[in-house]
C-alpha positions as CSV (number, residue, x, y, z in Angstrom):
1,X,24.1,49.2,59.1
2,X,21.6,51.3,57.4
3,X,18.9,49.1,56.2
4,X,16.9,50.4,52.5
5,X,14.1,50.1,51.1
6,X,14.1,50.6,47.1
7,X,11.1,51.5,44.9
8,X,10.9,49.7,41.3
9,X,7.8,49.5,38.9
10,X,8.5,46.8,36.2
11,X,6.2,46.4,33.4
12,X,4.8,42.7,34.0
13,X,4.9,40.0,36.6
14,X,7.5,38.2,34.7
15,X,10.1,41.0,35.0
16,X,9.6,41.4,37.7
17,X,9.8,37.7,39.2
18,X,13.5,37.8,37.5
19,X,14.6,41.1,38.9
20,X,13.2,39.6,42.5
21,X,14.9,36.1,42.4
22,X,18.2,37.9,41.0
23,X,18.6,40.3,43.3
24,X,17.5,37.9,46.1
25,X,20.1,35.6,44.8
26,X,23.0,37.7,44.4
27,X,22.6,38.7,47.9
28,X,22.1,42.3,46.4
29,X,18.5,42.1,48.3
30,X,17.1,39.8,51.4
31,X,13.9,40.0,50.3
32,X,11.6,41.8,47.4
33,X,7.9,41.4,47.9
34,X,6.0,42.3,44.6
35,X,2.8,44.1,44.4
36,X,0.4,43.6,41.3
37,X,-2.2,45.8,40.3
38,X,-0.5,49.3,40.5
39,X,-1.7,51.3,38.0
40,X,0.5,54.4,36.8
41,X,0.2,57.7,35.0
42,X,3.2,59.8,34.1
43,X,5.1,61.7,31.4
44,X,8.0,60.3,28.7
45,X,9.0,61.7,25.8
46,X,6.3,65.0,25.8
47,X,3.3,62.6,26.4
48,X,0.9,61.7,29.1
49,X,1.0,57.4,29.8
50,X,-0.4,55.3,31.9
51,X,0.5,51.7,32.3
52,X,-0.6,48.5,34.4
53,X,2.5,47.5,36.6
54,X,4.2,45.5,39.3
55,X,5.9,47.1,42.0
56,X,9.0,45.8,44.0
57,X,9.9,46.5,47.2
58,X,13.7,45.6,47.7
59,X,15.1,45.8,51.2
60,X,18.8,46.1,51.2
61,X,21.7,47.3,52.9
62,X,23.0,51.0,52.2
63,X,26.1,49.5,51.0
64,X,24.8,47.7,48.3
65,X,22.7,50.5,46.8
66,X,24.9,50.3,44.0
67,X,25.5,46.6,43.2
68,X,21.6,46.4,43.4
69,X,21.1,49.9,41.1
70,X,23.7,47.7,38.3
71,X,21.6,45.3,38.6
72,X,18.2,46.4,38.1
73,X,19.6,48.7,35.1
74,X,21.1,45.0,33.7
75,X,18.1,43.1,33.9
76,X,15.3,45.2,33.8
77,X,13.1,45.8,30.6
78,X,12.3,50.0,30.3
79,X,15.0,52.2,29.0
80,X,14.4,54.2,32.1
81,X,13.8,52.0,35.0
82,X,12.2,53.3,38.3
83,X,14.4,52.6,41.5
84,X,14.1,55.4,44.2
85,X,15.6,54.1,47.5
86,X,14.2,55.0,51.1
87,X,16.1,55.2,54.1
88,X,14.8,53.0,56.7
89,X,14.4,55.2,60.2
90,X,13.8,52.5,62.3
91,X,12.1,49.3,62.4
92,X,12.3,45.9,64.2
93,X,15.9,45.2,65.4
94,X,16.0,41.7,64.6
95,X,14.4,42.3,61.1
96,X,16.7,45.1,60.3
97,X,19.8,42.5,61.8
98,X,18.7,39.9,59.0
99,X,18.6,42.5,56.2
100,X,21.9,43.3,57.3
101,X,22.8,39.4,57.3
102,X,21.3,38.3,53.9
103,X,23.0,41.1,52.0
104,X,26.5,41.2,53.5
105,X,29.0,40.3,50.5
106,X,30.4,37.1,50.5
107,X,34.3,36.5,51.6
């Protein structure tokens, strides 16, 4: 299985704890680890921004890219949420094995 590892910035820890613990939940993720303190500067709607931000790292399955993209889009807070996922290209068997295990879909 091809293991991911998805990009999202959410606006506050809050958000970003729900996003984690639903995704986690669902199975849609076996684990998000968020990172406080990013600091962002881009371009919406003709105008230079910059925000404060949490990021999520979400490592999932390639099969679930879409249950987990549904999700985010459902839960998360910005009208344009950030979720850019990253093929894995290797990594630690056993990890990649549990990724694999915590995200398979329920029978």
């Amino acid at each position: 299985m091809s293991v991911l590892l998805c990009l999202c910035t959410c606006p506050d820890a809050a958000s970003a704890r729900i996003i984690a613990e639903a995704l986690v939940a669902e199975r849609l993720a076996a684990c998000v680890s968020r990172l406080p303190g990013l600091q962002s500067t881009y371009r919406w709607e003709g105008a230079i921004e910059h925000a404060d931000e949490v990021l999520l790292l979400i490592k999932t399955g390639a099969d679930r890219l879409d249950a987990v993209t549904a999700r985010v889009q459902a839960l998360h807070p910005y009208e344009l949420p950030e979720l850019i996922a990253v093929e894995a290209a290797g990594g630690l068997a056993p990890y990649l094995a549990w990724v694999a295990e915590q995200t398979r879909e329920d029978d």
